[in-house]
DORO-495398 format. One line per 3 residues: their letters; for each residue x, y, z of N, C-alpha, C. Coordinates in steps of 0.2 Angstrom, whole numbers. Example, Ala and Ser with C-alpha at 12.3 -4.5 7.8 and 13.67 -1.06 7.14 Angstrom:
as> 66 -28 39 62 -22 39 66 -16 39; 64 -11 35 68 -5 36 64 0 39
***
This chain:
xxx> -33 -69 -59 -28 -64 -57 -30 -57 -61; -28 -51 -57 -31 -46 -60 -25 -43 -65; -25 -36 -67 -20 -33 -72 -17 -31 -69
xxx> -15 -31 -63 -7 -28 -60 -4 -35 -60; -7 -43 -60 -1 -49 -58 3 -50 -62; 8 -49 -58 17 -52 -63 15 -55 -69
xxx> 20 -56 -72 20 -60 -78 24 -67 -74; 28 -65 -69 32 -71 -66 31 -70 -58; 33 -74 -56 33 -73 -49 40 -79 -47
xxx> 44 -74 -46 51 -76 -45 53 -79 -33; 47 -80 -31 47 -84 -25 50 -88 -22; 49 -94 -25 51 -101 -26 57 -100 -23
xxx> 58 -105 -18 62 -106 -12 67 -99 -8; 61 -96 -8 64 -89 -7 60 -87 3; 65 -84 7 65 -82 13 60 -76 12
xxx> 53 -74 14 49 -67 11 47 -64 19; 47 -59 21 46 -58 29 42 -50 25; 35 -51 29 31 -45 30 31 -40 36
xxx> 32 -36 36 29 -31 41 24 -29 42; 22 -29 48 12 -27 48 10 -33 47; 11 -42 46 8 -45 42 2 -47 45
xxx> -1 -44 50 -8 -47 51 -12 -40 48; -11 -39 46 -17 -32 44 -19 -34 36; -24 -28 35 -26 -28 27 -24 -32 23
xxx> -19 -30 23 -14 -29 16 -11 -37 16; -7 -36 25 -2 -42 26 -6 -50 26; -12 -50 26 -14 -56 28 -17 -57 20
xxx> -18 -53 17 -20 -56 10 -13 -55 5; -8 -52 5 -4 -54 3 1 -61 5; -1 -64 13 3 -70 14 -2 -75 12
xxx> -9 -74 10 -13 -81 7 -10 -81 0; -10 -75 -5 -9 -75 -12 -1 -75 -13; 5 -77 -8 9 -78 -8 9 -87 -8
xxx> 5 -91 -4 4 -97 -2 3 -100 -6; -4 -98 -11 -8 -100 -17 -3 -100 -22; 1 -95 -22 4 -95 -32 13 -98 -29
xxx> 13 -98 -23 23 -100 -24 23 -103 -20; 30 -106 -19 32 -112 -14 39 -108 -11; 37 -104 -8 42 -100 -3 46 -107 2
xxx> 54 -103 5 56 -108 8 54 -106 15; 49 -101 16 49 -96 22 44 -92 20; 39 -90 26 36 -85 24 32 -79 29
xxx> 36 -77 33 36 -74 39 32 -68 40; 27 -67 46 24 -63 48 26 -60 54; 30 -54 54 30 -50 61 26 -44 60
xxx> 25 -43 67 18 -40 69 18 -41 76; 16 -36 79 16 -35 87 9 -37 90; 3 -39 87 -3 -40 88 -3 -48 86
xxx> -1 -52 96 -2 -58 97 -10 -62 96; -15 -59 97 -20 -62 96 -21 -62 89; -21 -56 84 -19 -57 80 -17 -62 75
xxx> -11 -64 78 -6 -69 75 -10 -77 75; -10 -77 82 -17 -82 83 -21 -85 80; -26 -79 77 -32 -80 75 -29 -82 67
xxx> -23 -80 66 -19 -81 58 -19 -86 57; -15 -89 59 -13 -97 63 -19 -102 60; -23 -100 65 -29 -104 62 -34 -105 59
xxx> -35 -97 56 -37 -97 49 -35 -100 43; -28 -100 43 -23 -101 38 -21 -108 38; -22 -113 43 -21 -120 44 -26 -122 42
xxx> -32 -120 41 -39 -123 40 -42 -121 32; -37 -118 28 -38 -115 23 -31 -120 19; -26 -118 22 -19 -121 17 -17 -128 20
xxx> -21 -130 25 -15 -139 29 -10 -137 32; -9 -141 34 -1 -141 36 5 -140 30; 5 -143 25 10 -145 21 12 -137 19
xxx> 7 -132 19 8 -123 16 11 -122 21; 7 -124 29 10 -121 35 17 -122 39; 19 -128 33 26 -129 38 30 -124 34
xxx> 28 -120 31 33 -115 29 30 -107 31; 25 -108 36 26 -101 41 29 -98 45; 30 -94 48 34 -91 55 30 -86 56
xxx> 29 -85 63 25 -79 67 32 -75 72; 33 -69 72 39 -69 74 32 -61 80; 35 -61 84 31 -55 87 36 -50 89
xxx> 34 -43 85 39 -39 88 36 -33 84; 40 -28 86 39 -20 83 44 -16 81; 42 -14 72 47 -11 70 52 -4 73
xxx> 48 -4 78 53 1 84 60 -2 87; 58 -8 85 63 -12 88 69 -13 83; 74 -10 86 79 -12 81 83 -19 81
xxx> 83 -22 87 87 -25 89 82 -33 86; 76 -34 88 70 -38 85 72 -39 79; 72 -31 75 71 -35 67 78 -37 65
xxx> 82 -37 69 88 -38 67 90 -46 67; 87 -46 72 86 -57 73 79 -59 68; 76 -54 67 69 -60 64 71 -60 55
xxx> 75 -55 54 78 -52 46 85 -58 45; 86 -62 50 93 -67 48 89 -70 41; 93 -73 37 91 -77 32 85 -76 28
xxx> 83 -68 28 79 -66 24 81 -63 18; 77 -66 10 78 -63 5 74 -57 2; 69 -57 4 61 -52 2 59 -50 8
xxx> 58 -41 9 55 -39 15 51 -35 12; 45 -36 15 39 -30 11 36 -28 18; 38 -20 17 36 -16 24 30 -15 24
xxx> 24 -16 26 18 -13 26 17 -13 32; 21 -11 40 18 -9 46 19 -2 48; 13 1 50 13 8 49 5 10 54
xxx> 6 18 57 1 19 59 -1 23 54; -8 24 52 -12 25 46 -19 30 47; -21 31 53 -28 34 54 -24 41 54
xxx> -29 46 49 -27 53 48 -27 57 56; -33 58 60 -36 60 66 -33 56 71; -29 49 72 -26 48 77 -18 52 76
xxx> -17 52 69 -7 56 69 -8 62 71; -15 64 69 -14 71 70 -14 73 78; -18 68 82 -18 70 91 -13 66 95
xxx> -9 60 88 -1 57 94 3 59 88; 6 63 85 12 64 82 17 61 82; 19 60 90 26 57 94 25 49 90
xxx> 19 47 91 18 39 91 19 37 83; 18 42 80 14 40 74 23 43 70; 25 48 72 32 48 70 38 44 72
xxx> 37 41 79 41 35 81 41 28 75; 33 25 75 35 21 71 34 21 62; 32 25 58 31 27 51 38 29 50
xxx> 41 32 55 49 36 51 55 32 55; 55 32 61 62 27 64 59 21 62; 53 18 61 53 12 61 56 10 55
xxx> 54 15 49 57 14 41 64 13 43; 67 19 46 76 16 49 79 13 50; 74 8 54 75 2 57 76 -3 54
xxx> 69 -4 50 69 -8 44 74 -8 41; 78 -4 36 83 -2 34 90 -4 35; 89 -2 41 96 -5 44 95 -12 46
xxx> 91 -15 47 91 -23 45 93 -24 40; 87 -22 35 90 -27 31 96 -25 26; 100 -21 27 106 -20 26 112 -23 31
xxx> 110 -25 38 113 -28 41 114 -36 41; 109 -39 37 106 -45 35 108 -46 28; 109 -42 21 109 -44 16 104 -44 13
xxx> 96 -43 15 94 -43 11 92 -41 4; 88 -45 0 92 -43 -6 85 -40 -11; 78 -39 -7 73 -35 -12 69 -34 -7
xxx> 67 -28 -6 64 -21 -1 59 -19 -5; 51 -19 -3 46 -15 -5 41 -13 2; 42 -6 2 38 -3 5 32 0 1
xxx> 28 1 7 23 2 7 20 11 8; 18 12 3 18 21 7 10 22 4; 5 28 2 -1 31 2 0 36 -3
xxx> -7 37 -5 -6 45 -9 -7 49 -6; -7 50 1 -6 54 6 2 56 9; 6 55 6 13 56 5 14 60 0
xxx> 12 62 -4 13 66 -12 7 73 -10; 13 78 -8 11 87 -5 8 84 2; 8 83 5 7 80 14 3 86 16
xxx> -4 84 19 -6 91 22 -7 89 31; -5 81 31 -7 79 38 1 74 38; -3 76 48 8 72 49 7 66 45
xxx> 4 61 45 3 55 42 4 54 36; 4 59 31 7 59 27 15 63 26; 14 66 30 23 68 32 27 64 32
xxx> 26 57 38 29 53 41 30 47 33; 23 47 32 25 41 25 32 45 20; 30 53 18 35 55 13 42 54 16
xxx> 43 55 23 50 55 26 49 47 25; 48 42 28 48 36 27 50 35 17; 47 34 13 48 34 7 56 38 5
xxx> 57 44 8 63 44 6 68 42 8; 68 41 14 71 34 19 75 27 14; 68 26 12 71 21 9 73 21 1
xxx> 71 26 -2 73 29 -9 82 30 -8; 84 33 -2 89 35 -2 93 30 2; 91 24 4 94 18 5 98 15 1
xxx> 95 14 -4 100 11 -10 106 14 -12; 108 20 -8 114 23 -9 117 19 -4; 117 16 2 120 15 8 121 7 6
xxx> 120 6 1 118 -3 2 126 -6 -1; 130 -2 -6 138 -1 -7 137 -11 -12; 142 -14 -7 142 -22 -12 138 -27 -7
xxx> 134 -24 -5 127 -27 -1 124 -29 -5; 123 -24 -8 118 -26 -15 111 -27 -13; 107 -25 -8 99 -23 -5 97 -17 -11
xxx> 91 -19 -13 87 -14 -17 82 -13 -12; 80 -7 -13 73 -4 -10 70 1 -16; 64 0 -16 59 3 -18 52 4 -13
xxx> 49 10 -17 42 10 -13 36 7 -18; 30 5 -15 22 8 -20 18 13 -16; 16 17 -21 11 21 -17 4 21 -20
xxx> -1 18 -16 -8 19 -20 -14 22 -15; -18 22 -19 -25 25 -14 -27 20 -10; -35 24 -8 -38 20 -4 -42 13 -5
xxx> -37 8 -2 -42 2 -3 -48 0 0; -52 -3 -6 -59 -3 -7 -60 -11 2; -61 -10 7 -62 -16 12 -59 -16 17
xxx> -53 -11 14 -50 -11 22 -51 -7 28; -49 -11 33 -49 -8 40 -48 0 38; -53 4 41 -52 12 43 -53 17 35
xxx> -57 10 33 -58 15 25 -66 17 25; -68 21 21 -75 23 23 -79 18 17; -79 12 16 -85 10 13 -86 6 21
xxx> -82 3 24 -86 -3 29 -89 1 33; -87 7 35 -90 14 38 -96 13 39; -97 16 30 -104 18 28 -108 10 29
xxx> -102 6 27 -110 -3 27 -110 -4 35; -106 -3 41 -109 -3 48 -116 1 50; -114 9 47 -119 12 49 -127 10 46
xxx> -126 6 38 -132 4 35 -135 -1 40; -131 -7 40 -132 -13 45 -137 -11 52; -134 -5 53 -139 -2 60 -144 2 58
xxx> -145 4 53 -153 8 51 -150 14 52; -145 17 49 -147 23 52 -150 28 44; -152 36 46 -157 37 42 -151 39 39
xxx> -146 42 39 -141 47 36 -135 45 34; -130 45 29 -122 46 29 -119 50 30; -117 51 34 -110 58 36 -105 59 28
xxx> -106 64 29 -102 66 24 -96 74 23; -91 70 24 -87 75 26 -87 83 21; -88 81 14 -89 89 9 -89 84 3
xxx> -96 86 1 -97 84 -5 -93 84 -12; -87 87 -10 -84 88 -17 -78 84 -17; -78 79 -11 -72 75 -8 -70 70 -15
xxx> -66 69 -19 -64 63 -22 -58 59 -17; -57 53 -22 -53 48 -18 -51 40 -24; -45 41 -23 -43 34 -28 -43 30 -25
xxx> -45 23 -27 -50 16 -26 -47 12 -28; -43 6 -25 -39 -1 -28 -43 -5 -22; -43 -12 -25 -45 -18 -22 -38 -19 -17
xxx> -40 -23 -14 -33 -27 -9 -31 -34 -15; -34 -36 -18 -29 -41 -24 -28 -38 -29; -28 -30 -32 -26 -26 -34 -21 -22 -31
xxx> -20 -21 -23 -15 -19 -21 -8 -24 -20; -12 -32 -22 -8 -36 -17 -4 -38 -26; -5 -39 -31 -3 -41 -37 2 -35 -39
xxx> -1 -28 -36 2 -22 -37 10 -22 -35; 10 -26 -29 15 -26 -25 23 -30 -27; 17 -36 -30 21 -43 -32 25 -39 -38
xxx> 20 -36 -43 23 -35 -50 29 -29 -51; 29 -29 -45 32 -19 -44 41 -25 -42; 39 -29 -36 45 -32 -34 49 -36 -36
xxx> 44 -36 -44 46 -39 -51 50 -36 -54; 47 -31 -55 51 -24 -59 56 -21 -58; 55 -21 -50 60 -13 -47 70 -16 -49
xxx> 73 -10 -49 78 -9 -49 80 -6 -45; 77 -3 -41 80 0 -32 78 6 -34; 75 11 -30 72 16 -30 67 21 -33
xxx> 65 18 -36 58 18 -40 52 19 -34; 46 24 -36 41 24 -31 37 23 -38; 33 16 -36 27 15 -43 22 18 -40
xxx> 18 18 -44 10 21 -44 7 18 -48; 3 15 -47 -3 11 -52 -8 16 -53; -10 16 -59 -16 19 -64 -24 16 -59
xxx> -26 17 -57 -35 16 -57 -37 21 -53; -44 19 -53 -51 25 -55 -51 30 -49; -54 35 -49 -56 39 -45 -64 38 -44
xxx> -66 40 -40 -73 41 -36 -74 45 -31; -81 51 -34 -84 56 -27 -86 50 -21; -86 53 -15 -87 52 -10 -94 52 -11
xxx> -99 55 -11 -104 55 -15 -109 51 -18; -103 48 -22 -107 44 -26 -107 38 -23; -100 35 -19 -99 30 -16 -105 29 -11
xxx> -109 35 -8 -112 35 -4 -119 33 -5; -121 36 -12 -126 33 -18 -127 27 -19; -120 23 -21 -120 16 -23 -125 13 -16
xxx> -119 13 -10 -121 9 -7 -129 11 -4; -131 14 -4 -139 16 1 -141 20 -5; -144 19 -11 -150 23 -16 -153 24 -9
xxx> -155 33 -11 -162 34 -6 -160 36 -1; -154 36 2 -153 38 10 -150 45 9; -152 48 14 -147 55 15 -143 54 17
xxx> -137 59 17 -130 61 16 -132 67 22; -128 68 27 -128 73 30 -119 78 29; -118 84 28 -112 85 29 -109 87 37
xxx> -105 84 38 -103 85 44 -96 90 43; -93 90 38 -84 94 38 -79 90 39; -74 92 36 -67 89 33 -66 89 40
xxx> -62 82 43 -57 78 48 -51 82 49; -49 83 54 -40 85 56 -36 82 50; -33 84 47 -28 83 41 -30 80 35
xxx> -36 80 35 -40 76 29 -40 83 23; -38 80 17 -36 83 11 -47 83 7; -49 88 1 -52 86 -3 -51 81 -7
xxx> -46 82 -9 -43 77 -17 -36 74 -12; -36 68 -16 -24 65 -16 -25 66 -20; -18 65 -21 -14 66 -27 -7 60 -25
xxx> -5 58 -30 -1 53 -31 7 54 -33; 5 58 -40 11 63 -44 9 70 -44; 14 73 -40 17 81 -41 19 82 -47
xxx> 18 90 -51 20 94 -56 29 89 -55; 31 91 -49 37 91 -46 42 85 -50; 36 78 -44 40 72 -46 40 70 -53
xxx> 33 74 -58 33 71 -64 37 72 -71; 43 76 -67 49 77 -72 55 71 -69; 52 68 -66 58 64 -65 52 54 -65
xxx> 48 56 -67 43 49 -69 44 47 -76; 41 40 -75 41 37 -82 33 33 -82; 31 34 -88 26 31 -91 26 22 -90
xxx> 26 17 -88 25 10 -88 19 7 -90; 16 11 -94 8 8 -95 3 7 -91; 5 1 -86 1 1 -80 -1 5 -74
xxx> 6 8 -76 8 11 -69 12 19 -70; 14 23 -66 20 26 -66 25 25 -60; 30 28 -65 35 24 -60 42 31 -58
xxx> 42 34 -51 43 40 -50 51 36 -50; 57 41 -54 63 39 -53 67 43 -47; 74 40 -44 76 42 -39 78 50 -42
xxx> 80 54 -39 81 61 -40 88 60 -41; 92 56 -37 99 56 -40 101 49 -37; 106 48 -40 106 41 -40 116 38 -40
xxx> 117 36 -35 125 37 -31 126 29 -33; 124 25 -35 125 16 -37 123 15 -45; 125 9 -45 125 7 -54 117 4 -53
xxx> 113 7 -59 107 4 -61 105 8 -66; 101 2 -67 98 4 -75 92 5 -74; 91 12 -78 85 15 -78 80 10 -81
xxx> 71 11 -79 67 11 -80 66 12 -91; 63 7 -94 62 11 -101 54 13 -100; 52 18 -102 46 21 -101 45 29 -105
xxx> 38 30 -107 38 36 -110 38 43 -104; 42 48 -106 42 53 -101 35 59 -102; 33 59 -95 26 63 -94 27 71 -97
xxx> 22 73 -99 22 82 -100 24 86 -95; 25 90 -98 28 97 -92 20 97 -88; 23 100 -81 16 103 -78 10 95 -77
xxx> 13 89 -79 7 83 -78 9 82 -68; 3 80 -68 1 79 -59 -3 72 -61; -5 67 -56 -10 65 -55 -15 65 -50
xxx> -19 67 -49 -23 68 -44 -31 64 -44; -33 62 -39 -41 61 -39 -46 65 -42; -46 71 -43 -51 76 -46 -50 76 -52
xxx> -43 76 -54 -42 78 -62 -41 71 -66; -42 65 -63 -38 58 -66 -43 55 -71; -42 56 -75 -48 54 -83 -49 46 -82
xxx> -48 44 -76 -52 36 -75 -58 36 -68; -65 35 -69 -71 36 -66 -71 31 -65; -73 28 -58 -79 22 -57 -86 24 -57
xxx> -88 17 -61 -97 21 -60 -100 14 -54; -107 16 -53 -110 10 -48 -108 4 -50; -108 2 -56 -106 -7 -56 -101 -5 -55
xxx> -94 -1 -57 -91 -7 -55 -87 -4 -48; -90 1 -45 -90 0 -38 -92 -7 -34; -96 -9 -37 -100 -14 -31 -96 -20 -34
xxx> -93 -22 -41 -89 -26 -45 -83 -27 -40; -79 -20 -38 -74 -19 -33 -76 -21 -26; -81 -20 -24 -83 -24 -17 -81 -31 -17
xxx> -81 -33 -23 -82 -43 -23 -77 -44 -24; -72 -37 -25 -64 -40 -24 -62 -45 -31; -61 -42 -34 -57 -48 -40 -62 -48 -45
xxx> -68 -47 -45 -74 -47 -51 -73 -42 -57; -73 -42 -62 -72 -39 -68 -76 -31 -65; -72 -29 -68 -77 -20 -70 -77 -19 -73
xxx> -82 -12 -76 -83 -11 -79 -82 -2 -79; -77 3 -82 -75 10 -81 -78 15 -85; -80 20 -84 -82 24 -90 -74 29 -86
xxx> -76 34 -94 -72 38 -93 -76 45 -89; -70 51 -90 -73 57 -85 -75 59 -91; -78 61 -95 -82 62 -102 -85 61 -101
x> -88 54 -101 -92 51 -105 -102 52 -101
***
């Protein structure tokens, strides 16, 4: 287990329903939900039937049957109110991760990408406050903190969405929280499987959108332990941010192909130089957690008890350019194997 995994994992005979669960994120968080707990239920909805399929028998040939009597494949779309409102019966844990995500497709369907990133979050919401459920972890990017593309509009309006939920939940008692993290290192539509198709085929160059591009880096069992330990922690409202490394685009490009040229082609449709995670803004209302930081609600209308943590500087931000945590080659390629020890230098050093 890596340095985001709980200290507990509170599961055990517990109703857990994903959104998005065939994607990235969702299919390595229902294996690492399989492996460490003994869920009563452990639900996958997702509008992508073949998908679902191929889950099925991957996950049968990996856990038996005896894991898989306690799956459910439910097909549907968070546009769908009426869907999650039957697939959310008897659910205790919902973790949202369905979302459309490509910077240059929101930027050319807006309509699509504001349908389900923002009503969908409302939809969500109103389930499971229709439902009772009783612990919410969405999913949002660092491309929600100062938004310069819809995609990250839609995440910040979805985030508050569900921040400002826990004002409506009354003697329901539904908590919501978010995480917000960088770019993970494997997934679908990130630029490392990019640059290793384009290796794969010979080609003589890497595209390079500006060389001065940084970008924050987590694994998917770093996003997925990120997740668990936060749904550990939270008290309703909170958007965590986990601590890890930044890395130029550049360098990434080094790692993978020593000796290949880099060509610059120009910044993408709403694509930023730098994220950033924490605003000047948010970071008077953050708390320090060691591992993490953890943004507080901005006002707060229900009984709950504050986070304990040390309070940030005036004027602190975190950003990928300015973040005194580097990755160097090892342990980018460390981060490629997923779960393998790294090793970090600092921006000094």
């Amino acid at each position: 287990m890596g340095r985001f995994a709980p200290t507990k994992l509170d599961l055990d005979g517990k109703v857990i329903l994903v959104t998005g669960g065939t994607g990235s994120f969702g299919r390595r968080f229902i294996e690492t939900v399989l492996e460490r707990a003994s869920p009563r239920k452990l639900i996958v909805y997702s509008r992508d039937e073949l998908k679902q399929s191929e889950m099925q028998i991957d996950l049968a040939e990996r856990f038996g049957p005896e894991k898989m009597s306690v799956m459910r494949f439910f097909l549907g779309d968070v546009r769908d109110r009426e869907r999650l409102a039957l697939a959310f019966r008897g659910v205790d844990v919902v973790i949202h991760a369905a979302a459309l995500k490509q910077v240059p497709a929101a930027e050319y369907n807006p309509s699509e990408c504001i349908h389900t990133n923002i009503m969908g979050a409302e939809n969500v919401v109103r389930a499971c406050l229709a439902n009772g459920v009783k612990k919410v972890v969405a999913l949002s990017t660092d491309k929600a903190c100062n938004p310069v593309n819809l995609y990250g509009a839609t995440k910040l309006a979805s985030d508050k969405t569900f921040v400002a939920a826990n004002n409506l939940s009354g003697d329901i008692g539904t908590r919501f929280s978010v995480v917000r993290y960088g770019n993970v290192v494997g997934s679908r539509g990130s630029v490392i499987p990019f640059f290793q198709r384009l290796i794969q085929r010979g080609a003589t160059e890497l595209p390079i959108t500006d060389p001065r591009m940084t970008r924050f880096l987590i694994t998917l069992e770093e996003g997925v332990d990120f997740v668990l330990s936060s749904l550990d922690r939270m008290h309703g409202g909170e958007v965590f941010v986990p601590k890890i490394p930044s890395m130029k685009i550049t360098d990434i490009a080094t790692v993978m192909a020593p000796g290949l040229a880099t060509k610059v082609i120009g910044i993408r449709p709403g694509e930023k130089l730098h994220e950033m995670m924490i605003s000047a803004d948010d970071a008077r209302n953050t708390v320090d957690l060691g591992d993490r930081y953890a943004i507080e609600p901005a006002f707060v209308e229900y009984t709950r008890k504050p986070l304990e943590g040390g309070r940030l500087p005036d004027e602190f931000s975190y950003a990928s350019d300015t973040n005194d945590d580097w990755l160097d080659g090892p342990g980018l390629l460390a981060m490629l194997d997923d779960g393998k020890p790294r090793r970090r230098r600092r921006a000094d050093d």
